[in-house]
N, C-alpha and C positions, 0 to 999 in steps of 0.2 A: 340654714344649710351651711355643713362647710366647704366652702370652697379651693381651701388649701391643702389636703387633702383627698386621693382619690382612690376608693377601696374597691380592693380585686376581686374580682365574681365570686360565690360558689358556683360551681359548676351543675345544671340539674336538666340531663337528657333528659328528650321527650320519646322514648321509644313507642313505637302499634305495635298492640296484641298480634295484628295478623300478618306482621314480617319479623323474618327470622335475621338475627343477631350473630354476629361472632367471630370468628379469625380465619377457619377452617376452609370455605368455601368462598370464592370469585364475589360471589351477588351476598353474602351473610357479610364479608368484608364491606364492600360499597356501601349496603343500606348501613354498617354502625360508624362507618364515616362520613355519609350525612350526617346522621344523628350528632356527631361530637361535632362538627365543623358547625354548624347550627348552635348548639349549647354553647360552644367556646366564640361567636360570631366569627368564627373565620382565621382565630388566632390561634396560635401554640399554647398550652394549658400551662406551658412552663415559664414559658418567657415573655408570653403578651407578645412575639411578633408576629407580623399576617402570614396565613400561610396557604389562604386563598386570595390569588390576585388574578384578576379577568377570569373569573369563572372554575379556574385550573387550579386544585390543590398541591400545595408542595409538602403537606403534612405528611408523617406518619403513626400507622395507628401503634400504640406500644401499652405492654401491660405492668400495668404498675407495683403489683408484686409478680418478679418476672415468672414469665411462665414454664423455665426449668426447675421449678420448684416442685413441680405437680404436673400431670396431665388437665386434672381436672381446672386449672386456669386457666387453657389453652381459650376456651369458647365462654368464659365466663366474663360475660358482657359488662359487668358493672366494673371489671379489673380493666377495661381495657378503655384509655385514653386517644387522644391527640398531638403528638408532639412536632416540634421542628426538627429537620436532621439534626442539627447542633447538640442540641437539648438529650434526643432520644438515643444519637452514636456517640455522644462524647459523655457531656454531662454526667446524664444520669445512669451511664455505665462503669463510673468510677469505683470501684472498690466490691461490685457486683459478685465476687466470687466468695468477697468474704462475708457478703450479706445473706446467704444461701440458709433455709430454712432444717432447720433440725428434722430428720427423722420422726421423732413422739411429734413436732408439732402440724407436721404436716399427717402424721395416724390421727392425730384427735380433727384434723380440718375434715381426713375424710369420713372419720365417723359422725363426725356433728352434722355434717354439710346435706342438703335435701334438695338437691338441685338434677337440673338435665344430666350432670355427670354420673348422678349417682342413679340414673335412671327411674327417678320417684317421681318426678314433676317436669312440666316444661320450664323452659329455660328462665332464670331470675333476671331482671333489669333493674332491680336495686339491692346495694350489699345488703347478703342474708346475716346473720346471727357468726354462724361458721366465718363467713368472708371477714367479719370484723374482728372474732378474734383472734383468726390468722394474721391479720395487720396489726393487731397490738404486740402479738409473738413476732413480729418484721421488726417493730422500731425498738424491741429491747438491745436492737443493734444499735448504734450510735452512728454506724455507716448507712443509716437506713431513714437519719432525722432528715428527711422532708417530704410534703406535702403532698400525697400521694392522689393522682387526679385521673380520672372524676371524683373519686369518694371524697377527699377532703381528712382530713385530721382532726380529731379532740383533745385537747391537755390531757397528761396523764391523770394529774390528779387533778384540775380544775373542772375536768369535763367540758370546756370552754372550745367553740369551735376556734379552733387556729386561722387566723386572716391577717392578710399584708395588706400595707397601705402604700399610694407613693404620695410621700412629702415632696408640694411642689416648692418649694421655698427653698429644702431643703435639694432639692434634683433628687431624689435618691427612694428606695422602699425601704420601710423600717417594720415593727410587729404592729397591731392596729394597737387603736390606743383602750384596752379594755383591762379596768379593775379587779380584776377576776383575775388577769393572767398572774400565773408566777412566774419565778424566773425559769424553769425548766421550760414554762410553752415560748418563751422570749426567745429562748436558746436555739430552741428547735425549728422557729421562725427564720432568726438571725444564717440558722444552719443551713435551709432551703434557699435563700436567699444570695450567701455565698455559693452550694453547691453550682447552683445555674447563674451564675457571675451576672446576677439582677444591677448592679452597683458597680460591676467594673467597668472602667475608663471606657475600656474597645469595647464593652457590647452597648454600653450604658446610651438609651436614646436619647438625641435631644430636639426628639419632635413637637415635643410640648411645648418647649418656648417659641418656637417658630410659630406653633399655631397662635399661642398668645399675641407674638409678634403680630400678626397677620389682623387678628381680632380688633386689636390695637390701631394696627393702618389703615384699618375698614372703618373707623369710627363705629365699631360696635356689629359689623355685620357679621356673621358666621362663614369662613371661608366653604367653597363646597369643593371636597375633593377627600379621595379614599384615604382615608387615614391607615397610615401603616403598622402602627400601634397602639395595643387596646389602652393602655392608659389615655392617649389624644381622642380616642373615641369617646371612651367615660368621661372625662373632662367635660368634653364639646356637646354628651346628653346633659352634663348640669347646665351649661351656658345657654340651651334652648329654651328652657323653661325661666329664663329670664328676661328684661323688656332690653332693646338694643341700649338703653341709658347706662341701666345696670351690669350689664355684661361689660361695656365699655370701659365701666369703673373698680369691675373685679379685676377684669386685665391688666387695666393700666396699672393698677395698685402692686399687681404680683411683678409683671418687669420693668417697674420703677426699683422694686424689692431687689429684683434678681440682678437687673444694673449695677445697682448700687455695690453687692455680694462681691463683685467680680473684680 
């Protein structure tokens, strides 16, 4: 396993057939913010910080190809995420006027589309056919490269699902490390990763070393307490599945590393 590296979720709600989903309504709100708060453990889908703490969410829900592009994305549950205010009012509202979807490609979303909107079926809980290639016709913007959550991203042309790493050696997220990528899925990683300032100074956490720190002073014990960032969480599920010796010896090894860096 490696342990210097720590790869970011796909995202894969569990929605019931027999509760209703979506934006529109008080209680269709609620139930798909369980659903994503659950999926994402509690974190922002953008930034990996908590956004349930003591029981109370500070998330909000927001739709990933926005929903003044169409009516029909309004309720359309698989377009609709979890973010942090940061993420969902600042972020990833940057440049949003000029990512606005063409006329033809939003006629062809509604003609392909076979959803509750279009009144043929009950409502979809995973991107349909239409939904995806409305998102391919999103990212021939270049204001529009990053990782659009829940769904997730594929390379253009590699077909390769797009996934971030955080390098702990490194402090930092970079693109995962797969063979397959080219430089256009690199770019577009690279791009997501600046948009939501994953790597800047002032947002960048550095909870992870603390926890290592911690691991380290414990002679190997697992600190118990709510982590505030999904990467200190990911981490700390690899650390459990090892013996207190071993855990002691990955730790020590990374901030003797990080020490030394400094």
């Amino acid at each position: 396993m490696d342990y210097l590296t720590v790869e970011m979720p796909k995202y894969k709600p569990h929605y019931k057939r027999w509760k209703q989903y979506g934006w529109s309504s008080p209680s269709e709100k609620e139930n798909t913010r369980e659903v994503l708060l659950d999926a994402g453990k509690g974190y922002c889908m953008y930034c990996y910080t908590r956004i349930l703490v003591a029981g109370k969410s500070y998330g909000q829900l927001e739709h990933a190809i926005e929903k003044n592009n169409s009516d029909w994305l309004v309720n359309c549950v698989p377009n609709i995420g979890i973010a942090c205010p940061v993420c969902n009012e600042s972020f990833k509202r940057r440049g949003e006027k000029g990512r606005k979807l063409r006329t033809g490609q939003i006629r062809r979303f509604h003609s392909s589309a076979r959803c509750a909107a279009a009144g043929t079926r009950k409502q979809c809980t995973v991107p349909c056919k239409a939904l995806r290639n409305l998102q391919a016709d999103y990212y021939e913007n270049e204001d529009a490269h990053f990782i659009l959550q829940p769904m997730g991203a594929m390379g253009r042309s590699s077909r390769q699902e797009l996934k971030i790493v955080y390098d702990i050696l490194k402090t930092k997220f970079r693109p995962a490390d797969n063979p397959l990528y080219d430089q256009m899925d690199k770019e577009f990683i690279n791009a997501h990763i600046k948009r939501f300032c994953l790597n800047d100074p002032k947002y960048r956490t550095g909870k992870l070393m603390e926890f290592v720190r911690l691991v380290v002073d414990s002679r190997g014990e697992l600190p118990d307490y709510e982590c505030n960032n999904l990467v200190v969480e990911l981490f700390a599920e690899k650390m459990k599945g090892l013996s207190q010796e071993k855990r002691l010896k990955v730790c020590e090894a990374i901030y003797i590393i990080e020490f030394a860096a400094v």
